[in-house]
N, C-alpha and C positions, 0 to 999 in steps of 0.2 A: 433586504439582502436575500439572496437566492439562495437553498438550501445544500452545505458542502459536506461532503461525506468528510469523513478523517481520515487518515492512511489507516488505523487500527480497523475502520470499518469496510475498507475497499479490502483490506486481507479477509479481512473473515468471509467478506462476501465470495471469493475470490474458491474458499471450502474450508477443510476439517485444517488444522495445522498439518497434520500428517500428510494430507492429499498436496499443498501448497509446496510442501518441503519436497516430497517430490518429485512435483509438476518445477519448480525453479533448483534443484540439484543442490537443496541446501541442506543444512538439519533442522529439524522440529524445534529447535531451541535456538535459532537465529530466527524463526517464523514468530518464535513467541515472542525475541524481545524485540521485532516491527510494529508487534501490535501492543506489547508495552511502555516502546518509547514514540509510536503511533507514527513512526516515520518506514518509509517503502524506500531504501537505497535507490538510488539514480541508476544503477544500473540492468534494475528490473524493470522500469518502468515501464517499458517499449512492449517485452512479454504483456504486464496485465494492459496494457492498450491495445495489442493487438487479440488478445481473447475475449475482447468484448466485456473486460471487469469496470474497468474504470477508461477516462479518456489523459492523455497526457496533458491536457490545458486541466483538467482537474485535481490531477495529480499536483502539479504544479501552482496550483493555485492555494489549494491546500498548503504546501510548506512554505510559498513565498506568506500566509497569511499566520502562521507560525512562527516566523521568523520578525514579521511585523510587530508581534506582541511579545516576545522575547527581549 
């Protein structure tokens, strides 16, 4: 199996919480708990796809494979 980032790990890569919050117009503390509950809301994902963070088939792969094990 191919190696898949986590939602917790495409934020971080993505910068500081601070810089995330806001580059996506949110607070520091809905940045923290994407990466505590390791899930990217559906309606940012387009953002980190289009900045070259993560891809949306990764994105997506990721939580369908979350969702599989739940």
């Amino acid at each position: 199996m191919a190696f898949m980032r986590t939602h917790a790990e495409i934020v971080r890569a993505a910068g500081e919480p601070d810089a995330v919050a806001a580059w996506r117009g949110v607070s520091i503390h809905t940045v923290r708990s994407w990466i505590a509950r390791d899930k990217i809301p559906d309606e940012h994902w387009v953002a980190f796809s289009d900045d070259g963070i993560a891809t949306l088939q990764e994105m997506a792969s990721y939580s369908a494979s979350k969702r599989q094990a739940a």
